[in-house]
C-alpha positions as CSV (number, residue, x, y, z in Angstrom):
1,X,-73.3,-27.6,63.1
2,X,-74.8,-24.3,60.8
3,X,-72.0,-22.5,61.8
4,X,-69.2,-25.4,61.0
5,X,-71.2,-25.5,57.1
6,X,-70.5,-21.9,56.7
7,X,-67.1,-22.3,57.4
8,X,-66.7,-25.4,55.1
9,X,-68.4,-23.5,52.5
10,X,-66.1,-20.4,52.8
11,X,-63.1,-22.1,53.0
12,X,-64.1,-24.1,49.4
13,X,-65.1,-20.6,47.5
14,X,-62.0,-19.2,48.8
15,X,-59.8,-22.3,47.8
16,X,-61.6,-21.7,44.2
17,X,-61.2,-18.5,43.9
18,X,-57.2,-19.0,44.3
19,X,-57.1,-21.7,42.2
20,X,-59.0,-19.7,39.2
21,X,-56.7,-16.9,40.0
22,X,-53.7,-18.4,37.6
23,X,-56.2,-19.4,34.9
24,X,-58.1,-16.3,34.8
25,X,-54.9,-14.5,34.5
26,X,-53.9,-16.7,31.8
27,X,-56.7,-15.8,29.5
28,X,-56.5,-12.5,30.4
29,X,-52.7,-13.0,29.0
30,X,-53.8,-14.1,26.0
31,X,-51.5,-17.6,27.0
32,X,-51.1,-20.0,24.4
33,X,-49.2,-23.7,25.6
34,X,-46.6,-25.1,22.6
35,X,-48.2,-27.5,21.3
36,X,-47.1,-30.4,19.6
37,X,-49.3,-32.8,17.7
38,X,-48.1,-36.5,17.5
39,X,-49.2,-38.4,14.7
40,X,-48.4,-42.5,14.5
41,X,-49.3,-43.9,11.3
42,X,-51.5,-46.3,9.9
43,X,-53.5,-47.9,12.3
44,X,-56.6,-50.4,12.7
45,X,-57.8,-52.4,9.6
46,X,-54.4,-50.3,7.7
47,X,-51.6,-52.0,9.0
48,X,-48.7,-50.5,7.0
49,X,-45.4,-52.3,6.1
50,X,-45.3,-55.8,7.6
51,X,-42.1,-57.2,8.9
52,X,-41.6,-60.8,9.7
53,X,-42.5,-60.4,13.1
54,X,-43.9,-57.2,13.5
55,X,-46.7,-54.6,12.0
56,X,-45.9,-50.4,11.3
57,X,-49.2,-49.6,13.3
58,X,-47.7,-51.3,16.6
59,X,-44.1,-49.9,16.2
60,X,-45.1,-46.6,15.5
61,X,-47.6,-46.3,17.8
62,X,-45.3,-47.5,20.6
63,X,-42.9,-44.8,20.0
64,X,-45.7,-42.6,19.7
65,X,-46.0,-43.0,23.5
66,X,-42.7,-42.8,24.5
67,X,-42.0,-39.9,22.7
68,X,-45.0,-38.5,24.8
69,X,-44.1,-39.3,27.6
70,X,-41.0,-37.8,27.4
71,X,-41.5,-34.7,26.3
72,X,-44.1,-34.5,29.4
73,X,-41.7,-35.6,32.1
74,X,-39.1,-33.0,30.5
75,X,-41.5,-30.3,29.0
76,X,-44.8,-30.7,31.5
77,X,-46.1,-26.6,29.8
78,X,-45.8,-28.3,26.7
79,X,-49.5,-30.1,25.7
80,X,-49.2,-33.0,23.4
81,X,-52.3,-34.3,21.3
82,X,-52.3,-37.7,19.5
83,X,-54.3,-38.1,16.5
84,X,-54.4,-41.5,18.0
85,X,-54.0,-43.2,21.2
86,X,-55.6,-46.7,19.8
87,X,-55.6,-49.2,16.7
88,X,-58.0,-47.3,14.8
89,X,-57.5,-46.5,11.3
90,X,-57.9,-42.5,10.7
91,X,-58.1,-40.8,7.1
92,X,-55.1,-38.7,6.5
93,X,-57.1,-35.6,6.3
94,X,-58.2,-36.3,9.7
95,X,-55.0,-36.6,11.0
96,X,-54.1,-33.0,9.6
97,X,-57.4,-31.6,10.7
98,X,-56.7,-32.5,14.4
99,X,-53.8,-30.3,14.0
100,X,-55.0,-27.7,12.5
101,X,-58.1,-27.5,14.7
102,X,-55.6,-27.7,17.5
103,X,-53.7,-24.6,16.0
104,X,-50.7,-26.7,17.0
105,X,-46.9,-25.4,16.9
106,X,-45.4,-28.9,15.5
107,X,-46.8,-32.1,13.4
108,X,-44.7,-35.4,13.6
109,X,-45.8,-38.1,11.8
110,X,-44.4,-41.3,13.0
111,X,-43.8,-44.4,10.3
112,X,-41.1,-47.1,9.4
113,X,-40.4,-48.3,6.0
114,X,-39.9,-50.7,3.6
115,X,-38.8,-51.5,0.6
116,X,-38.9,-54.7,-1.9
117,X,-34.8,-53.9,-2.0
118,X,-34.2,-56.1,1.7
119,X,-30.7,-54.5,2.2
120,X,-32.0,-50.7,2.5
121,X,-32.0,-49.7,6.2
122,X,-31.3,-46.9,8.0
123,X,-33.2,-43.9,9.4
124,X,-34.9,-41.0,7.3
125,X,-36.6,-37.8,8.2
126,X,-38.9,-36.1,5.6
127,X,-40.4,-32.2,5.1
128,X,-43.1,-31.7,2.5
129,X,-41.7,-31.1,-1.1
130,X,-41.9,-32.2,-4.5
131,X,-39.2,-35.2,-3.8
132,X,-35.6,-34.4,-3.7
133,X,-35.0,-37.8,-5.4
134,X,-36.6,-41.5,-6.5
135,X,-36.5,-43.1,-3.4
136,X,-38.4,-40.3,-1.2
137,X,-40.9,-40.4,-4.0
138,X,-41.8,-44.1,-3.7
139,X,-41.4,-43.4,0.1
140,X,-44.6,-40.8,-0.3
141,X,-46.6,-42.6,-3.0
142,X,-46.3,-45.6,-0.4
143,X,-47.6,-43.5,2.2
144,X,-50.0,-42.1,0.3
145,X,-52.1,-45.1,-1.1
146,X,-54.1,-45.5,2.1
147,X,-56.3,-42.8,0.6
148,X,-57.7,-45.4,-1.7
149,X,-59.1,-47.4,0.6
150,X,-60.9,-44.3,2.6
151,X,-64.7,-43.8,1.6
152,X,-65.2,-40.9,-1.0
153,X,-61.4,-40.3,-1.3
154,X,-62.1,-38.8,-4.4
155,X,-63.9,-35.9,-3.1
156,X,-61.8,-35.8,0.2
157,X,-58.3,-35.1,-2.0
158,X,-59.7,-33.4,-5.0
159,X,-58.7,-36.1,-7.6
160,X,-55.6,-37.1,-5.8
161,X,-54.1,-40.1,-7.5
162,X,-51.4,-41.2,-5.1
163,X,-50.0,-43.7,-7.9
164,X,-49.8,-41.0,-10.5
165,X,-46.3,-38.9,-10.5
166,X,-48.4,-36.0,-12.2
167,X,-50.4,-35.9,-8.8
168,X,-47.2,-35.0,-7.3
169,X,-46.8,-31.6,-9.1
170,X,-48.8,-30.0,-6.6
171,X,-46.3,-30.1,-3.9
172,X,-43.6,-28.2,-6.0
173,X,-46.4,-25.3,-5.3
174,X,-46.6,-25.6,-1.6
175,X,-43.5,-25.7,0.3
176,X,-44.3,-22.1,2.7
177,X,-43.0,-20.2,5.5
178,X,-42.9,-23.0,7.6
179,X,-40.7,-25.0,5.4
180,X,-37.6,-23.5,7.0
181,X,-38.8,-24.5,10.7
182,X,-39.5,-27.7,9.0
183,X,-36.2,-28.6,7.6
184,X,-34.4,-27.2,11.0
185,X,-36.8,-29.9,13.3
186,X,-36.4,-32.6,10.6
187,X,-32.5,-31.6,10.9
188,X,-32.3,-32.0,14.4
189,X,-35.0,-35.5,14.6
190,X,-32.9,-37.0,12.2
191,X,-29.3,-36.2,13.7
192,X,-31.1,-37.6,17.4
193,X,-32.3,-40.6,16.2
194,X,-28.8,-41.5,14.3
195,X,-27.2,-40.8,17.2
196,X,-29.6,-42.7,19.6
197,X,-29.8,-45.6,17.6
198,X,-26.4,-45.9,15.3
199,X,-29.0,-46.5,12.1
200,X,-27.8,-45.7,8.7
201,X,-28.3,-42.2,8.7
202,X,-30.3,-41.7,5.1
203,X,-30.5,-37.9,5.8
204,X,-33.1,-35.8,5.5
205,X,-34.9,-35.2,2.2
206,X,-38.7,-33.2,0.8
207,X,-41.2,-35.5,-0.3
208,X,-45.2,-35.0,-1.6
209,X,-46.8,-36.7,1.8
210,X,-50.1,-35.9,1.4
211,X,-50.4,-35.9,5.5
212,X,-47.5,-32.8,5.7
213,X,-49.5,-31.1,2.8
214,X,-52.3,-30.3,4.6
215,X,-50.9,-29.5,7.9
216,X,-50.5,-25.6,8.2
217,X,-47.6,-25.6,11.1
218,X,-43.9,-26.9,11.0
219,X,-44.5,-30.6,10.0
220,X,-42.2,-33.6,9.4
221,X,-42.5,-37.5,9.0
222,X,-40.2,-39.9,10.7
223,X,-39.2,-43.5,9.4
224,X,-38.0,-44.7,12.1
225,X,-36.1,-47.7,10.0
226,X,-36.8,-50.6,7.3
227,X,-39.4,-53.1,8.8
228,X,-38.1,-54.8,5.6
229,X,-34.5,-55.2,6.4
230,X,-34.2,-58.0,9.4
231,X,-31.7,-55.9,11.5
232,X,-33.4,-52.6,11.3
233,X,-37.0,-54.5,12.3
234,X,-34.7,-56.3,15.2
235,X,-34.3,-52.8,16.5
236,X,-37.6,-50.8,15.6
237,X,-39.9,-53.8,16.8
238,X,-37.8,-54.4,20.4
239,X,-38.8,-52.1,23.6
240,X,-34.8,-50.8,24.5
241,X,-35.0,-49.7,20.2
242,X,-38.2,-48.2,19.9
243,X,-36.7,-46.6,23.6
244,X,-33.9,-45.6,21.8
245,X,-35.9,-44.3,18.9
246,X,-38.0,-42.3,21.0
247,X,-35.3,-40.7,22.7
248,X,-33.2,-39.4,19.9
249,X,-36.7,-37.7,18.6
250,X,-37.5,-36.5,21.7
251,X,-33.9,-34.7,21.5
252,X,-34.3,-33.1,18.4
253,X,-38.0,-31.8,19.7
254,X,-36.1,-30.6,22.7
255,X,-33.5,-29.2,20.6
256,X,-36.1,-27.2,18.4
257,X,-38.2,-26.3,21.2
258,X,-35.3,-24.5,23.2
259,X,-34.1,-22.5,20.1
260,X,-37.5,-21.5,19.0
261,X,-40.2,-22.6,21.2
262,X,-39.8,-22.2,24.7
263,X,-40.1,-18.1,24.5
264,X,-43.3,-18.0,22.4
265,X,-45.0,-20.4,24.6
266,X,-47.4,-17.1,25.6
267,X,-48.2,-16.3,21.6
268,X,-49.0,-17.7,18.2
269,X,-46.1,-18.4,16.7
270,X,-47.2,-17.2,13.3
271,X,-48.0,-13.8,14.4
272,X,-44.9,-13.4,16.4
273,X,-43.5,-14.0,13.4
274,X,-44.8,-11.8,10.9
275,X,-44.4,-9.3,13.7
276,X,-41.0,-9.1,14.0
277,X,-40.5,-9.5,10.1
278,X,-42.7,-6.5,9.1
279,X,-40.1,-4.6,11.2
280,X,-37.2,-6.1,9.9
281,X,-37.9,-6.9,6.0
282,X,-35.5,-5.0,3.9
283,X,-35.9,-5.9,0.6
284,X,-39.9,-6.2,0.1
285,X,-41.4,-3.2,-1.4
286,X,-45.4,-2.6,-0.9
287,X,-47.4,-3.8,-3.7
288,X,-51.5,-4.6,-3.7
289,X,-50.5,-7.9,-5.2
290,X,-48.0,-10.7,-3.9
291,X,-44.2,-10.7,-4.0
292,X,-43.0,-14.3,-5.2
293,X,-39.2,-14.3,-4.1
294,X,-36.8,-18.0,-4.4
295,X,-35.2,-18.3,-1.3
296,X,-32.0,-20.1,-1.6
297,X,-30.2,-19.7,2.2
298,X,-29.4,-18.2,5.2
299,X,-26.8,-16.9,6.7
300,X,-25.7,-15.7,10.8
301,X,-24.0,-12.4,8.8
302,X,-24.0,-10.8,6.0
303,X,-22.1,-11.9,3.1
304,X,-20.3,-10.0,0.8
305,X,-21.5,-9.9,-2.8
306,X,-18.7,-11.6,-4.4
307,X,-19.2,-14.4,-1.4
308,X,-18.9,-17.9,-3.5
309,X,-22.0,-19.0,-1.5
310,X,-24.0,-16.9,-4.4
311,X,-22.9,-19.4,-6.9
312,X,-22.5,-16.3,-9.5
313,X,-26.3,-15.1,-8.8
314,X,-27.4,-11.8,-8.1
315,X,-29.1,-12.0,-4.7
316,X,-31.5,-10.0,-2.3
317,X,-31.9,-10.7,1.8
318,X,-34.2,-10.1,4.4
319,X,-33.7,-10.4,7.7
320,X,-35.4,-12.5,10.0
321,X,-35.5,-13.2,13.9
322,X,-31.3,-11.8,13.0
323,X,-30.4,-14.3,10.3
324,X,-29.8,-12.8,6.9
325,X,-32.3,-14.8,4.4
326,X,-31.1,-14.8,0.3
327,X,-33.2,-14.4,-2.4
328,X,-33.1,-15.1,-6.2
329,X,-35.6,-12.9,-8.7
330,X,-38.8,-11.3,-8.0
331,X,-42.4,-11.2,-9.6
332,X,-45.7,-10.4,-9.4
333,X,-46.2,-13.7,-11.7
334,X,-46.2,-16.9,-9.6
335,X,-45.6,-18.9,-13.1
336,X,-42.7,-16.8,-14.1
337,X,-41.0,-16.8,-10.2
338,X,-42.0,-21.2,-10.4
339,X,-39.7,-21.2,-14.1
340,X,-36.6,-19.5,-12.2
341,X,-36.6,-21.5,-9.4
342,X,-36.2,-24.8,-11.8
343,X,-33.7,-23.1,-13.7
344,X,-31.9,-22.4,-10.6
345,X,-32.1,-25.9,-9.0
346,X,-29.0,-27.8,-9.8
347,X,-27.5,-24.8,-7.7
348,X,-29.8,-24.7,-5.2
349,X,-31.8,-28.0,-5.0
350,X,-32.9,-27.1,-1.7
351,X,-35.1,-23.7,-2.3
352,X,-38.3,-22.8,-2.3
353,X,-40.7,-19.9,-2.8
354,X,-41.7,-17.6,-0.4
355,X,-44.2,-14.7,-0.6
356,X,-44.9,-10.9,0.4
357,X,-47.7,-8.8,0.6
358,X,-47.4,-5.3,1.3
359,X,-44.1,-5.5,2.9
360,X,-45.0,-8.5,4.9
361,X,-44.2,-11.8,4.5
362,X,-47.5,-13.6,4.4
363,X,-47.9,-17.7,3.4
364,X,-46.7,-19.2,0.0
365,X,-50.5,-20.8,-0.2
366,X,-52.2,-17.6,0.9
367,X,-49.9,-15.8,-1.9
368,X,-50.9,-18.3,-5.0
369,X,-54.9,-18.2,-4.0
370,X,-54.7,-14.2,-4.4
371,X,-52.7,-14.5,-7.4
372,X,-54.6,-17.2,-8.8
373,X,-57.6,-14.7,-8.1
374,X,-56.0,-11.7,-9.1
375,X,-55.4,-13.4,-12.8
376,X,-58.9,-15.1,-13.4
């Protein structure tokens, strides 16, 4: 019987010591899974837009599943992390923190609409901006007003006022580096869900969501359709729509994940970034203070200086991961840079600022606190 023990007891420390063999080796490697935070909105006593027959918590929650799922089944290296699995209201901050904490790859935030207007439908995908026009800026002061009924909101969002257009200032100042990964998802969400669904496609557009803004990784916000509008909550409330919604997100994930996920699954994306940009920056002398730079497009080659895609500016590029990156002006001065890129934005409504720092490109928010520093 001693002698059967002993062999139990070998056989279970060797069958350990194989299975701690992959995940030793792993954190030897330095391994680091995608991972994809998804967020569905509103939730417990806050329950958004209300439809005739359904609430925003339910539907977006719903999809929030079935988005999970399916990236699982498809993607099972990929980890996903709700910010919530269960009708419970979390603070918007939270939501980001959970990310960020996470050191996540991706954000999605998961909403529907509405709108006192009952003939707007469709489907809209949003990055973080200032608001490309009115209706994505009702869109985010809509979203934003559950702050007020969070305790000590005041404190939590520095004087936010989510019903104030002044608030939303602040997001002309923070679209960085991760904008373009941002716009590419919110491209490729948007085009899956239109063609899942065959909802008006509204496009993608910026908007100040006060839930993007404090994310610090590629981070979008789905509505998913008008909970207002009787065909569109037909369709987002039903299983085969929210199905169908869940799908055509799931394909624009998979879509982004292929192109610029699935090889950096073993490092931080942000340092295998800068990485290969240090090499490859052109145009970005050294300086002990920030660059500010407008970036106004990209491009698969270079293009010839006389190429009508300038739109009669002088330009700069960079290169990045082999796409040519233009740029408009230069300063030291983030104030001066912020000036040019208004004057430049009936041309280029779609730019933004990006920073270096000694050669490297470093975050637009990281840039501004070092200037802001630098000129106290």
């Amino acid at each position: 019987m001693k002698n059967i023990l002993c062999y139990i007891k070998t056989v279970l420390l060797l069958l350990l010591l194989v299975l701690s063999v992959p995940q030793a080796m792993a954190q030897k490697q330095g391994k680091k899974p995608f991972t994809v935070v998804i967020d569905a909105g509103h939730g417990g006593v806050d329950p958004g837009a209300l439809g005739k027959k359904s609430q925003e918590k339910n539907i977006n929650q719903s999809v929030s599943n079935m988005l999970a799922e399916l990236i699982k089944k498809e993607y099972p290296e990929v980890k996903v992390i709700f910010t919530r699995t269960t009708d419970v209201k979390i603070p918007l901050a939270k939501r980001a923190d959970i990310a960020n904490k996470a050191n996540a790859n991706l954000f999605i935030s998961i909403h529907s609409n509405a709108s006192k207007n009952r003939k707007a439908n469709g489907c809209q995908t949003f990055t973080l901006g200032s608001g490309s026009d009115a209706e994505a800026k009702a869109a985010a002061m809509y979203e934003n007003e559950v702050i007020l009924t969070e305790d000590n909101f005041e404190e939590t969002y520095k004087g936010f006022d989510p019903r104030s257009s002044e608030s939303y200032i602040i997001f002309e100042l923070m679209r960085s580096h991760d904008m373009e990964l941002s716009v590419k998802l919110a491209e490729m969400v948007q085009s899956g869900m239109v063609e899942s669904t065959n909802l008006f496609d509204r496009g993608v557009s910026s908007a100040g969501f006060l839930v993007l803004h404090r994310t610090v990784m590629p981070s979008i916000l789905v509505e998913l359709g008008f909970i207002s509008n009787s065909k569109d909550e037909n369709l987002i409330a039903s299983k085969e729509g929210q199905e169908k919604l869940a799908k055509g997100i799931f394909n624009g994930f998979a879509q982004y994940y292929e192109l610029y996920g699935k090889s950096k699954e073993s490092k931080n994306a942000d340092t295998e970034k800068e990485e290969n940009i240090e090499s490859t920056a052109q145009t970005a002398e050294k300086s002990d203070k920030p660059v500010f730079k407008i970036q106004i497009m990209t491009a698969s080659s270079k293009l010839k200086s006389d190429d009508k895609r300038h739109k009669g500016l002088k330009t700069d590029y960079y290169i990045e991961n082999g796409t040519y990156k233009y740029t408009y002006g230069e300063s030291e001065n983030y104030n001066e840079i912020l000036k040019l890129k208004k004057s430049i934005s009936d041309k280029f409504k779609d730019s933004f600022i990006i920073a270096f720092l000694n050669g490297k490109k470093i975050n637009t928010r990281e840039a501004i606190e070092i200037f802001k520093n630098q000129t106290k």
